[in-house]
C-alpha positions in Angstrom: 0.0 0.0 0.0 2.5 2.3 1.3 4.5 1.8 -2.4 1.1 2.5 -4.5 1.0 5.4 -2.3 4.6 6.3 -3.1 4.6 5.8 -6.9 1.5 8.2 -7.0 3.0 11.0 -5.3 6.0 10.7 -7.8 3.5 10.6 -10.4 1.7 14.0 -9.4 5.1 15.5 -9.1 6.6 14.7 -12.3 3.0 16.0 -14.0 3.4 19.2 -11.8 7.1 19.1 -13.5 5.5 18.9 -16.7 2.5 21.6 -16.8 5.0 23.8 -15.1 8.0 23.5 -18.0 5.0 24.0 -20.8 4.2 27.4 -19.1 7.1 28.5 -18.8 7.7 27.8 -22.8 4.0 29.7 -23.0 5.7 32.8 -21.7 9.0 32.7 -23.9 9.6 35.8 -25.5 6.6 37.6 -23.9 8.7 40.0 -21.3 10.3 43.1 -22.6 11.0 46.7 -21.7 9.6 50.1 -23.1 11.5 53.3 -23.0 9.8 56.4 -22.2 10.5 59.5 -24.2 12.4 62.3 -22.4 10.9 65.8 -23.8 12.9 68.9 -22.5 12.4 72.8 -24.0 14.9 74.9 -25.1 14.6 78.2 -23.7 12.3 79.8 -21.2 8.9 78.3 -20.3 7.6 81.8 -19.9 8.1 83.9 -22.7 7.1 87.4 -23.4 7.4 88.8 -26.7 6.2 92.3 -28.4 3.0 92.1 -30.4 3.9 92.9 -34.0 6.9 90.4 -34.3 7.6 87.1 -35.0 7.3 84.2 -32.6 10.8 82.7 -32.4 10.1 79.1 -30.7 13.5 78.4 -28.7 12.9 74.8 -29.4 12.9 71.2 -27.6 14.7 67.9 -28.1 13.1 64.4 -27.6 14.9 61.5 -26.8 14.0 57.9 -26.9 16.1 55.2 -25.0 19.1 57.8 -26.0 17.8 58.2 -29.3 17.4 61.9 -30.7 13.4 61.8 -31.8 13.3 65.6 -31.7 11.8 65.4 -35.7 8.7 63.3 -34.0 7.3 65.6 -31.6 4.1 66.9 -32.1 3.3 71.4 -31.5 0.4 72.8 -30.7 0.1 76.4 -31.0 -2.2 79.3 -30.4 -0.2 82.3 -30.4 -1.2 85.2 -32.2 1.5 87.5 -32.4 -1.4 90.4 -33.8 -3.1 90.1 -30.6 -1.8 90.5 -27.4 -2.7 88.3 -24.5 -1.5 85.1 -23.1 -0.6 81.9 -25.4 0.1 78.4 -25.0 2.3 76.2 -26.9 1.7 72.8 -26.0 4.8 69.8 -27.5 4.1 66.1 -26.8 5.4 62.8 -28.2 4.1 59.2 -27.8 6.3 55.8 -28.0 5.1 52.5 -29.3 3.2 51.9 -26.5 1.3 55.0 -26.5 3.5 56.3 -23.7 3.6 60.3 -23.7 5.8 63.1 -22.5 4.8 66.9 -22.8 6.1 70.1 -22.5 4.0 73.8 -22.1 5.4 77.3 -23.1 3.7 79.8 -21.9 4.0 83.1 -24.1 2.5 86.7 -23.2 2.0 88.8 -26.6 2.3 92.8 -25.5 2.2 95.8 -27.6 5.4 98.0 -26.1 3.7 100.9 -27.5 1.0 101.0 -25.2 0.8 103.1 -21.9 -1.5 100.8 -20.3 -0.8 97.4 -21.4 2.1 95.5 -19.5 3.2 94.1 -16.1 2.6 96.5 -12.7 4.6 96.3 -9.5 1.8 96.5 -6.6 4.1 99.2 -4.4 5.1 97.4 -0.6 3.6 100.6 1.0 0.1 99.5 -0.5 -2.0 98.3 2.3 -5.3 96.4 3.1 -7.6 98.4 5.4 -10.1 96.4 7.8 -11.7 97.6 11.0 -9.3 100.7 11.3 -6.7 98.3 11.4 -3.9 98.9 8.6 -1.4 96.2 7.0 0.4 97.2 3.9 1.5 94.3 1.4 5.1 94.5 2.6 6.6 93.7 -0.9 6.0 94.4 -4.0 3.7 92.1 -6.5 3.0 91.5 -9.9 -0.3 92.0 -11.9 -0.6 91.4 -15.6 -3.1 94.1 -17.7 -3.8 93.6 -21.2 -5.7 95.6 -23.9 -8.7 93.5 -24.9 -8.6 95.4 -28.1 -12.1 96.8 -27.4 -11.5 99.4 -25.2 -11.7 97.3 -21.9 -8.2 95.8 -20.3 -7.8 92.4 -18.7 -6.4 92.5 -15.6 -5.2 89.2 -13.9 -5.4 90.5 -10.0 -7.4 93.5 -8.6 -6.0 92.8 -5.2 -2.7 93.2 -6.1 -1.4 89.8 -5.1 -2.7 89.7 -1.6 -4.4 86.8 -1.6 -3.0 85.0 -4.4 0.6 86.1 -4.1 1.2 87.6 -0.6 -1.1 84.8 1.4 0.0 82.0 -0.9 -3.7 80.8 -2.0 -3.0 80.8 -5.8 -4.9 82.4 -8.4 -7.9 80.7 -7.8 -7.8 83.5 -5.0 -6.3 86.1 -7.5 -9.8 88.8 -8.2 -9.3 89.0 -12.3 -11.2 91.4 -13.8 -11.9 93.8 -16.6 -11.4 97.6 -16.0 -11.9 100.5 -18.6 -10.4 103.8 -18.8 -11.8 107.4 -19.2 -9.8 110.8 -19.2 -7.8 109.4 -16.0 -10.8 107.3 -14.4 -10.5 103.5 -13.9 -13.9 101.5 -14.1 -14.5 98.2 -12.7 -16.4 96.6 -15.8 -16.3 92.9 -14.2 -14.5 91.1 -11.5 -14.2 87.7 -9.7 -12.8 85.7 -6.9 -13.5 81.9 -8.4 -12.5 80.3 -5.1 -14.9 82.4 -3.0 -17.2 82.8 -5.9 -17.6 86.1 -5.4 -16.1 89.8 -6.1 -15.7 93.5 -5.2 -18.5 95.5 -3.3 -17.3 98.4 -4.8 -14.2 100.2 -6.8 -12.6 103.5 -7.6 -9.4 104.1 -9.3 -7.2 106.4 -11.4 -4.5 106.1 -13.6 -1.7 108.3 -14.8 -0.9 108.0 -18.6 2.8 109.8 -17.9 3.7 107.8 -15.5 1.7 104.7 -16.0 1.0 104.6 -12.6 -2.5 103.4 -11.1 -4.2 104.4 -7.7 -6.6 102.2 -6.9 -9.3 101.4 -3.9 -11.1 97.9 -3.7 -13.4 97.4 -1.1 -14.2 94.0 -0.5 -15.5 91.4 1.8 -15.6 94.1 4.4 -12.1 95.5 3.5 -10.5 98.0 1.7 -7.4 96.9 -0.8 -5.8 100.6 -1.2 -3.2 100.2 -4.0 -0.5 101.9 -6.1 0.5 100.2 -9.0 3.7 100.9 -11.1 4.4 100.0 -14.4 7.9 97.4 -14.9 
C-alpha cells in the first residue's frame, strides 16, 4: 500500500514538473521593456514677446532610449502675435506603447507701445484696510493688464497679489477682472474671486498715462485693498 501510495505521489510530481515546463515555454519571448520618451524645452517656459513680431520658438529635443526623436514631436500652438494676451504652446510625443511626455510654453503677446498694457509692481507701501486696522502688502507684487482690443483691459489681479501672491492661495484667489479707462478714471467693468465665488463691493481708481501709474481702492469682503501700482 504504502508503495502504491509512493509511486502516485511521484506521479503527481513529475505531472506538476510537466505543466510547469510548458508554461514556462508559453511565456517565452513575452517580457520586454519600453522606453519612455524624455521631452525637455529649449529656452524659457515663460516667454514674453512684443506684439507685431515674429514668434521665435527656442525649441525642444526628444529622446528615446538615448535616441534623438526631436523630428517626431508633435506642437500645438495658439499664439497670435497680432493680438496681445497670453498663449500656450503645448509639445508632446508618444512611443510604441502610447506612452507620452509633454512640454508647455507659456507666451504673453504685449504691444510695447502701449501706456497701459504691461506688467505693474503693486508698491510694498500698499496696504489692506479692515476695521481701522492697517497692513500694507510689505513687498512688491506683480499684476498682468492687457488691452482687450475693445476698449476694456484684462487685468489678472485686482488685489494686487494679496491673496494669491502675498497669502499663498494661488490664483484661484487672485480677483481677475476687466477695467476701462476714461480721461484718468478707472472703471471696474467685471470682476471675480473663483474660489470664494464672489467679487468686489465696490471700486474706484485712477490712472496716470505719464507715468503709468495706477491708484486704486477695492473694497471687498468688508475691507479696503488701497493700491498703487507701477508700471515694470
Amino acid at each position: 500500500m504504502k508503495k502504491n501510495i509512493f509511486f502516485a505521489m511521484m506521479l503527481a510530481l513529475v505531472s506538476f514538473a510537466l505543466t510547469s515546463c510548458d508554461g514556462d515555454k508559453d511565456s517565452e519571448g513575452q517580457s520586454r521593456f519600453t522606453y519612455y520618451p524624455i521631452l525637455e524645452l529649449k529656452g524659457d517656459g515663460y516667454m514674453v514677446v512684443d506684439k507685431g513680431t515674429t514668434f521665435q520658438d527656442p525649441g525642444y529635443t526628444a529622446t528615446l532610449n538615448g535616441e534623438d526623436v526631436s523630428n517626431q514631436v508633435n506642437v500645438n500652438s495658439n499664439v497670435n502675435m497680432g493680438k496681445s494676451g497670453v498663449y500656450t504652446v503645448v509639445y508632446s510625443i508618444k512611443n510604441s506603447d502610447g506612452i507620452t511626455a509633454n512640454a508647455k510654453r507659456t507666451v504673453v503677446v504685449l504691444d510695447p507701445n502701449s501706456a497701459v498694457e504691461g506688467f505693474y509692481l503693486n508698491q510694498a507701501d500698499s496696504y489692506r484696510l479692515r476695521e481701522g486696522a492697517q497692513v500694507a502688502y510689505g513687498s512688491p507684487f506683480e499684476t498682468l493688464i492687457i488691452d482687450n482690443g475693445d476698449g476694456t483691459y484684462a487685468v489678472d489681479d485686482l488685489l494686487g497679489g494679496w491673496y494669491c501672491q502675498r497669502v499663498g492661495y494661488g490664483t484661484n484667489y487672485a480677483m481677475a477682472g476687466v477695467i476701462s479707462i476714461e480721461d484718468g478714471s478707472v472703471v471696474c467693468e467685471d470682476a471675480h474671486v473663483p474660489g470664494w465665488n464672489d467679487g468686489p463691493d465696490d471700486f474706484e481708481g485712477s490712472f496716470d498715462a505719464t507715468t503709468s501709474t495706477f491708484h486704486l481702492n477695492v473694497l471687498y469682503a468688508g475691507m479696503n485693498f488701497v493700491q498703487t501700482w507701477v508700471k515694470e
